[in-house]
N, C-alpha and C positions, 0 to 999 in steps of 0.2 A: 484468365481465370483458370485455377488448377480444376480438373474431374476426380471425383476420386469415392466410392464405394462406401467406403470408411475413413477415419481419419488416418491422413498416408503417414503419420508419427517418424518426419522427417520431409526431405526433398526443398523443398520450397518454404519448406517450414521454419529451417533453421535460421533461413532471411528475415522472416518473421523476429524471431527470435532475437534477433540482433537489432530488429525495430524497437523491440521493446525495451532491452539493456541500450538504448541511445535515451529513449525516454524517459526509462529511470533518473538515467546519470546526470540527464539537465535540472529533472525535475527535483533530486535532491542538492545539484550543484548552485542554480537559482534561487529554491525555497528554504534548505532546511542545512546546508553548510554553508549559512552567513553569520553563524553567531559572532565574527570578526568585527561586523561593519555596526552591534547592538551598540556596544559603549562610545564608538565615536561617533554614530547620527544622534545618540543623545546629548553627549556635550555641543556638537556642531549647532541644532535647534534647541539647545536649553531645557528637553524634555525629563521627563524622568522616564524608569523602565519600564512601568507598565504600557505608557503609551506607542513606547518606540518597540514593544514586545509584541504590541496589536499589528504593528505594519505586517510583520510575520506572519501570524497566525491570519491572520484574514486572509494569506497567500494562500497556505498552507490548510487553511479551513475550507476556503471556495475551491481550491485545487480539488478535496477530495467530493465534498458536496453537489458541486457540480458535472461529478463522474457518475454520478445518479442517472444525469440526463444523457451523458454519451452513451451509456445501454439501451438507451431508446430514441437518440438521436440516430443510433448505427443502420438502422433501417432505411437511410436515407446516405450510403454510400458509406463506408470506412475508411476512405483516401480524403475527399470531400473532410468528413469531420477531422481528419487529423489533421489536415489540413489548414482550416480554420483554428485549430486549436495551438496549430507552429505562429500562423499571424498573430492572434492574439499575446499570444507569451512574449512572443520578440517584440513584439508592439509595447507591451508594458513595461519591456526591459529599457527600452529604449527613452520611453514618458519619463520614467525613475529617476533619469539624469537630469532631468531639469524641474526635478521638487523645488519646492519653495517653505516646506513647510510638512511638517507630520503625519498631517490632514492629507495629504497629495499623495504623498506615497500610500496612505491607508486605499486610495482610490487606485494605483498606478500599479500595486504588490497585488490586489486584487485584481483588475485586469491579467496577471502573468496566471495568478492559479485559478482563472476562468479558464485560460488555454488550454493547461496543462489536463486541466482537468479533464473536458469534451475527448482528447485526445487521448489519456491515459485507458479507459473502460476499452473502450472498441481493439488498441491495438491486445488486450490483453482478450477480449472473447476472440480476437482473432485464433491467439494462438489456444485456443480450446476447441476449435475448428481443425486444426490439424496434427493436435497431437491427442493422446487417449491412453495409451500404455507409458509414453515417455512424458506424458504433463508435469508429475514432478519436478522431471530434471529439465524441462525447457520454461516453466516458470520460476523456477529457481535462477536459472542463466540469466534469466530477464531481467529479475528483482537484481539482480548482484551488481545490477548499473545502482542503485545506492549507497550499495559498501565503495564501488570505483568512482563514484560522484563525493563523496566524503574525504576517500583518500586525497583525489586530485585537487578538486575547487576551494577545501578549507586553507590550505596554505597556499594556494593561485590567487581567493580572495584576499589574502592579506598581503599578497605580492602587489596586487594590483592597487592596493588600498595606497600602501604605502607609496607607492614610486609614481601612481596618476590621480588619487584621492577617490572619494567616493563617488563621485559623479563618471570619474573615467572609467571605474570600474563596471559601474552599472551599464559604461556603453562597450566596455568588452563583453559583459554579460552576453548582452542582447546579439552580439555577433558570434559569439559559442552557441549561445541557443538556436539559430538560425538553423542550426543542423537537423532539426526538427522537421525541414521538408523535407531531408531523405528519407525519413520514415512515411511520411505520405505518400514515396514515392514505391517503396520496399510493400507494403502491407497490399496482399492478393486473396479475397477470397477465395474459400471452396465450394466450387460447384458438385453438390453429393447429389449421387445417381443412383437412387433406390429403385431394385426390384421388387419383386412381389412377395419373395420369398423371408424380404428383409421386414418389409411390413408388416406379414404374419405372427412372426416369429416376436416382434415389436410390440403387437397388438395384445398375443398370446401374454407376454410379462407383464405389459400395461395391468390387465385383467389382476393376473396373482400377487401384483407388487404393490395393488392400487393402497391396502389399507396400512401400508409400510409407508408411501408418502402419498397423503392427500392432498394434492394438490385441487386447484378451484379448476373448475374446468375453460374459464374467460383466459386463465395464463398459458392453456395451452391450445388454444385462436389469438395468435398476434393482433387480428383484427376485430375480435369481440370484446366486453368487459367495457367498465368505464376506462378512463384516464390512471384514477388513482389505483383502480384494481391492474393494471399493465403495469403499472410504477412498482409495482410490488406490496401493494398493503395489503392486499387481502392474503397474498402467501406466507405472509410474516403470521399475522393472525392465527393462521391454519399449521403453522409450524412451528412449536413450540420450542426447538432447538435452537429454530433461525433466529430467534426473538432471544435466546440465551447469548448466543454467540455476539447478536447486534449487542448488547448490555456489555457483553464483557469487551467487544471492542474498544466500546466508547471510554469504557474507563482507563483502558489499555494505552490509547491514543493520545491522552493527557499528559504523555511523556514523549510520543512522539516527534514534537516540532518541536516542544521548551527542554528538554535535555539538551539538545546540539547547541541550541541558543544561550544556555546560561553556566554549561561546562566552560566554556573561554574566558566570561568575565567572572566567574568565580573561582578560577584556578589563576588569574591574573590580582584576582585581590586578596589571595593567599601567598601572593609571592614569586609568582613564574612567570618567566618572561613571556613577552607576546605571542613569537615567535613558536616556543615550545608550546604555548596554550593554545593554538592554533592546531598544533602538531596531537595533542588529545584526541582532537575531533576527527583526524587521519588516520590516527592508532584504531579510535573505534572503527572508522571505516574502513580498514583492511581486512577488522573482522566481522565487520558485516560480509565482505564482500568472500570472505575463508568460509565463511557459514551457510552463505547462499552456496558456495560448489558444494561441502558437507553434505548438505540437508539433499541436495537436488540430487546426486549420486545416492543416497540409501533410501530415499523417502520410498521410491517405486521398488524398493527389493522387500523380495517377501517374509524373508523375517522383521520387515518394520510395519510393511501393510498392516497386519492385524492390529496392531497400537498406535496407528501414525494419528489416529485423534485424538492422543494426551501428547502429543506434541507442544500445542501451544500452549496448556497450562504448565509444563516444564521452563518453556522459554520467560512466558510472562513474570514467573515466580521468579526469575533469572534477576530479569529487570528488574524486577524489584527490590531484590538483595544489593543487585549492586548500586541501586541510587541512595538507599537508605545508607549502605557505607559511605557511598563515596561524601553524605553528607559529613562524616565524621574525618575524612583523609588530608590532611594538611603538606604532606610530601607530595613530590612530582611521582615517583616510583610507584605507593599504592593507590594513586589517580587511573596513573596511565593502568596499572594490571584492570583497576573497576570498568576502566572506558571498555579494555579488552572484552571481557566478560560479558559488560551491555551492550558491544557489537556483535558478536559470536553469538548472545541470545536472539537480537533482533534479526541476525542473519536467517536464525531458525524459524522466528515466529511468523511472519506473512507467508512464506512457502506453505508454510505448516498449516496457516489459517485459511491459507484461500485453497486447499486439497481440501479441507473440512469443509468449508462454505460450496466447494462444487458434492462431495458425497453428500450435503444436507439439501443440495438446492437441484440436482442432476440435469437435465436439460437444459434448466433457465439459468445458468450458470453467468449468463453476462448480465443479465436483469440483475440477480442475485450479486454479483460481483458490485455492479456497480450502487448498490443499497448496505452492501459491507462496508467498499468507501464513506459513503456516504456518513456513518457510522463513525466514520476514523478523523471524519469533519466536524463532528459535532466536538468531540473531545481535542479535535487540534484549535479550534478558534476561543476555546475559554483557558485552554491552558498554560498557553506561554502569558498572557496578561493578567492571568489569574497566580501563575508565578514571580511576575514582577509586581504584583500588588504587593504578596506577600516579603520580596525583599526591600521594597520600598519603606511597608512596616517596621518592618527589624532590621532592616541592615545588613544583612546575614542569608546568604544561602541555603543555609541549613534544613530550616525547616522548609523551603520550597523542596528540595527534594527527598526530604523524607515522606513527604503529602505526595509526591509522586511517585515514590517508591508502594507505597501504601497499598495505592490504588492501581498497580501492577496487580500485586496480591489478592484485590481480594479480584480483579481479574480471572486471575489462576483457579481460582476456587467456581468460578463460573466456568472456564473451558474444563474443568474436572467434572464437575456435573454435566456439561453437554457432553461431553466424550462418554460419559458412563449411560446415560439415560440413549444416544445413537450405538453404543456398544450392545445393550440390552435388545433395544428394536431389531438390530440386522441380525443378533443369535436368533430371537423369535422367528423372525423370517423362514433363514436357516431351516430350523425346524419343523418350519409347516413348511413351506413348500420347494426346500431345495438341499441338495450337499456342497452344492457350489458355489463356492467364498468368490466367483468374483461374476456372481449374479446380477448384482447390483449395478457395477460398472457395465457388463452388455445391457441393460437395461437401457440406461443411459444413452449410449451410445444408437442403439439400433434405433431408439425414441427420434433420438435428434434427426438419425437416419428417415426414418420413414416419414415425416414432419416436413422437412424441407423439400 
C-alpha cells in the first residue's frame, strides 16, 4: 500500500492506469465490438433482431448497472472486487459457448456484464485516489482501452467467427478476458496520511463551500445514513445538476451499445462486404481511441479548464449529427468519415462527462461515478432491442438511427444547461468568497484528505 499526503499524480499510479485501459479494452472488446456475431446468431437460432439485440444489451446494461454496486462494494477490498469481477466475465464467456438457445445467452451475456461491471467502478475510483492535477489525462488513458478494444476485437471477432464459428469464438473470448486478473493484481490503494494542518485548512473550505455543494451529511459518514441514502439517492436529490447530468446520460447511452451493434448489419445490407463492415466499427475505434489521447492532453490545460463543462454537450450534439446522417449514407466512403466523427465524439464525451460528474459530485466521486454508470445502464438495456424492434418494423435502419441520433441532441441541450447553471454557482462562489479558480478542486481534495 502506497503512503502518500496528497494524491502523488503519478508513480504507482500509472500501473493503475494501465489497470484500467486493460478493462476497458475487454470490456468494450466482449460487450460492445460484437455487432459481427448479431446477424449470424440470428439466423443460426432463427430469431429476429430484437431478440438477439437483448442478448447485448442486458450485457452491456448489467455491465453498467451493476457498477452502481462496485462503489460500494469497494469498501470491502478493491483487488477482492476486481477480482470477482475477472471470474465472472470469463465465466460467462466461457457459459456462451455452449448456448443452446437465445434465452441462454440472454442469461450467460449477463453473467459477463455482471463482472465487468463490480470491476469497472472501483478500478476507476482507484485512479481518482492518485491522481488530482493529472485526472484528466489518466482517465482519458484508461477510457482509450474502448477506442483499442474496437480497433482490435471488431475484425478479431470476425476472424474468429469465420475460421472457428461462434461457439469457438466465444471460447477465445473467455481466454482474452482472462487478463482481467492482472488487473486485480496491478490495482494498490493509497494509504493518505493527514496532518492537522490538512484538516483545518479542509474544515475551513468545508465551512465557505458548504452552500456551493449541499451535500446530506449521512454521504459524508460512510457509516451512517440508510442503505439507499450511501447508494447515492439522497445526493442526487440535493443536487440538482447531478439529476441533470443522470437524465442526459441515460438518453445519451441509447446509442451507446446499439450504434456498434447495428452499423455492421446495416452497412452489410447496403452492400458492403463483411469484412469491410466490420472494419466501420475499427475506423470508429481508432477514433475513439485519437480522441481519448486528444481530450486527455488539453482537458487539464488551463485554457480548457474554464469551459471543460460544455464539453460533453459538444460531443453528444456530435453524436447525434453523425447518426442522423449516417441514416441517410448508402456509400462505404461517407459511412466510414460518420463512424470517424462518432468515434472522435465518443472519444471526447466520457472523459469529458466523468471531469463533470467528479466537479458536480467532489469527494464521493466513486459513489457518484458509479450512479453515472449506472445511468448509462438504463439507456444501454432498452436501446439496442428497442432498435431492433424498430428494424424489424420497417426493414430499414434508417429510422433506428435517426431515433438515436435524436436523443443525442436533445442530450446536448441538457449538458448545456448543466454546464451553464454549474458555470453560474462556481462564479458566485468566486465572488463571495474567493479569487481562486482552482478552489474548488483543493477543496476536494484536502476533503478526501482529512476524511480518510
Amino acid at each position: 500500500m502506497e503512503e502518500a499526503n496528497l494524491p502523488p499524480d503519478g508513480g504507482w499510479g500509472w500501473m493503475v492506469v494501465l489497470s484500467g485501459f486493460i478493462v476497458t479494452t475487454l470490456n468494450s472488446g466482449t460487450l460492445l465490438a460484437t455487432g459481427v456475431l448479431v446477424e449470424h446468431l440470428a439466423r443460426y437460432f432463427e430469431a429476429d433482431m430484437a431478440n438477439v439485440s437483448t442478448i447485448f444489451s442486458l450485457g452491456v446494461s448489467l455491465w453498467c448497472c451493476i457498477a452502481l454496486l462496485g462503489g460500494f462494494l469497494d469498501r470491502y477490498g478493491t483487488r477482492k472486487i476486481v477480482l470477482i469481477g475477472a471470474l465472472l466475465s470469463t465465466l460467462g464467456l466461457f457459459i456462451s459457448s455452449f448456448a443452446t438457445s437465445v434465452y441462454f445467452l440472454w442469461f450467460s451475456y449477463g453473467v459477463i456484464g455482471f463482472g465487468h461491471g463490480v470491476s469497472y467502478t472501483p478500478v476507476f475510483g482507484m485512479i481518482g485516489q492518485y491522481f488530482n492535477k493529472r485526472l484528466g489525462l489518466a482517465s482519458s488513458l484508461s477510457l482509450a482501452g474502448i477506442g483499442f478494444g474496437f480497433i482490435v476485437f471488431s475484425p478479431l471477432n470476425q476472424m474468429f467467427l469465420d475460421k472457428y464459428g461462434w461457439r469457438g469464438s466465444m471460447l477465445l473470448l473467455s481466454a482474452l478476458n482472462a487478463n482481467m486478473f492482472l488487473c486485480a493484481a496491478i490495482v494498490r490503494p493509497v494509504n493518505f496520511t493527514a496532518n492537522k494542518a490538512n484538516y483545518r485548512a479542509a474544515k475551513v473550505k468545508r465551512e465557505r463551500l458548504g452552500r456551493l455543494l449541499p451535500l446530506k451529511r449521512c454521504l459524508a459518514d460512510k457509516n451512517s445514513g440508510t442503505l439507499i441514502d450511501r447508494l447515492g439517492c439522497g445526493f442526487i436529490c440535493e443536487t440538482g445538476n447531478f439529476a441533470l447530468l443522470l437524465v442526459a446520460e441515460t438518453l445519451s447511452s441509447l446509442s451507446f451499445s446499439s450504434s456498434p451493434l447495428f452499423i455492421v448489419p446495416c452497412a452489410i445490407g447496403r452492400g458492403v462486404s463483411k469484412i469491410s463492415a466490420s472494419l466501420l466499427v475499427s475506423v470508429a475505434g481508432i477514433n475513439i481511441l485519437l480522441g481519448r489521447l486528444i481530450i486527455g492532453f488539453i482537458l487539464d490545460t488551463k485554457c480548457i479548464k474554464p469551459v471543460r463543462e460544455f464539453i460533453p454537450m459538444i460531443a453528444a450534439w456530435s453524436i447525434g449529427i453523425s447518426l442522423i446522417l449516417f441514416a441517410f449514407s448508402y456509400h462505404y466512403v461517407p459511412m466510414a468519415i460518420l463512424c470517424s466523427v462518432f468515434g472522435m465524439a465518443q472519444g471526447f464525451y466520457y472523459p469529458s462527462s466523468y471531469m463533470l460528474t467528479k466537479t458536480i459530485s467532489g469527494p464521493h466521486y466513486t459513489m457518484a461515478l458509479g450512479i453515472f454508470i449506472f445511468a448509462t445502464g438504463i439507456g444501454s438495456v432498452s436501446g439496442p432491442p428497442f432498435g431492433g424492434r424498430l428494424y424489424d418494423t420497417t426493414n430499414s435502419f434508417n429510422v433506428t438511427f435517426l431515433v438515436l441520433g435524436s436523443t443525442n441532441m436533445l442530450s446536448g441541450l441538457l449538458y448545456l444547461t448543466t454546464a451553464a447553471r454549474l458555470q453560474k454557482r462556481i462564479a458566485t462562489s468566486r465572488d463571495t468568497y474567493t479569487n481562486d479558480s482552482n478552489v474548488i478542486e483543493s477543496y476536494f481534495v484536502e476533503l478526501r484528505v482529512s476524511s480518510v
